[in-house]
C-alpha positions as CSV (number, residue, x, y, z in Angstrom):
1,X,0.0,0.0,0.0
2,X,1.6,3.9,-0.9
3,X,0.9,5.8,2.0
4,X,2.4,8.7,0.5
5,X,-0.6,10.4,0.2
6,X,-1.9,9.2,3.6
7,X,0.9,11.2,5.1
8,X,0.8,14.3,3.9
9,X,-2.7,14.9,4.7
10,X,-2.0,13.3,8.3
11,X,0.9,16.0,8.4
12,X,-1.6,18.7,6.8
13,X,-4.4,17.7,9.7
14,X,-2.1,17.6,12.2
15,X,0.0,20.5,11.8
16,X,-3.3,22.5,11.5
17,X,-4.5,21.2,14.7
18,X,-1.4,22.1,16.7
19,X,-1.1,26.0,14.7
20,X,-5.1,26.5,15.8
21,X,-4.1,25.5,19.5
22,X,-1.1,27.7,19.6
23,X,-3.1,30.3,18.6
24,X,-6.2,29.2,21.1
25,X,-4.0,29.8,23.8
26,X,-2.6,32.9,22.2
27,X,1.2,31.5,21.5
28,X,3.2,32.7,19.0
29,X,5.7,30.2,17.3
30,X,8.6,31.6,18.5
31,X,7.5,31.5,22.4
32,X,5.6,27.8,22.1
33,X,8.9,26.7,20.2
34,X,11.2,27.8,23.2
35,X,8.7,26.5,25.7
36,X,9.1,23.0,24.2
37,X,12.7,23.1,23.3
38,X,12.2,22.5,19.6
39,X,13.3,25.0,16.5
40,X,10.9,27.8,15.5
41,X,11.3,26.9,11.9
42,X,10.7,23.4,12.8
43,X,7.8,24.0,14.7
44,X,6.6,26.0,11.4
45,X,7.4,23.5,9.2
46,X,5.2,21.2,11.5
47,X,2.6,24.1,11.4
48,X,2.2,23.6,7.3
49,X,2.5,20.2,6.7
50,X,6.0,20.1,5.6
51,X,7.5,18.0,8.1
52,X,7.6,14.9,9.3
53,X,7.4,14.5,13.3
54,X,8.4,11.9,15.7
55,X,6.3,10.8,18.5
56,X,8.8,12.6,21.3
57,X,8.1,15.9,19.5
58,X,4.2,15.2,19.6
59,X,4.9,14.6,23.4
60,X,6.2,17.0,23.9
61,X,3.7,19.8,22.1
62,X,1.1,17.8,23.5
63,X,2.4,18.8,26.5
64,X,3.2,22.3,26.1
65,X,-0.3,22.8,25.4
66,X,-1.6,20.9,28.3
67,X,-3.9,18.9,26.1
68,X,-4.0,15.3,25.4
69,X,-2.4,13.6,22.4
70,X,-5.5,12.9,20.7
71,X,-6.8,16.3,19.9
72,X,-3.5,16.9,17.5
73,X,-5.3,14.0,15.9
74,X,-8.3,15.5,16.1
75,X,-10.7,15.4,13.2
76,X,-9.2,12.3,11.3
77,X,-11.6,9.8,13.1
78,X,-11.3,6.5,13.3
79,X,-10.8,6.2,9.6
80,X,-7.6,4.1,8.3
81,X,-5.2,6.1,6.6
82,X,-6.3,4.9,3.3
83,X,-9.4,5.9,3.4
84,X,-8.7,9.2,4.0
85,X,-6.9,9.5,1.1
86,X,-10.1,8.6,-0.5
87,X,-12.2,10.7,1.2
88,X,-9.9,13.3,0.0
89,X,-10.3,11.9,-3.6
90,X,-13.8,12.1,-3.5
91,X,-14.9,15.6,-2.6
92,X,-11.1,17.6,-2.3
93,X,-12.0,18.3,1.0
94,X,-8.4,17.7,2.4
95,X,-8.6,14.2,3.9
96,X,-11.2,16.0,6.9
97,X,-14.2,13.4,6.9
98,X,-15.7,16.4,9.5
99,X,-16.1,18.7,6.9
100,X,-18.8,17.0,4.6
């Protein structure tokens, strides 16, 4: 199976996810970066999509926002990764099965 596809729109949701809770909790890049010890640009990288993460950095953010590890997941269901790729197929709407 290619999960290319499947990634990048994991990355996409994801990286979303932690830029709208930075900004719930009124954090810019730069400060949340330095609060969790990882590079502004990689933290903005994150942000768009661009970058792959590892689990300790997801820890670690998940952390530094005081919420739990699933709502940087939030919004990709229970859906395989697959199938979000045909969601995404379907109706361009991203890989978001929320947004129907």
């Amino acid at each position: 199976m290619d999960t290319v596809d499947a990634c990048k729109i994991v990355r996409a949701h994801v990286g979303g996810n932690v830029g709208r809770l930075c900004h719930d909790k009124g954090l810019s890049q730069t400060t949340f970066a330095n609060m969790v010890g990882i590079d502004r640009s990689h933290l903005n990288r994150l942000i768009r999509g661009r970058n792959n993460v590892t689990l300790d950095v997801l820890v670690k953010i998940a952390d530094g926002l005081n919420v739990p590890l699933t709502d940087l997941f939030f919004g990709l269901d229970d859906a395989p990764p697959r199938c979000l790729v045909e969601y995404d197929a379907q109706d361009g709407t991203a890989g978001d099965p929320g947004k129907k």
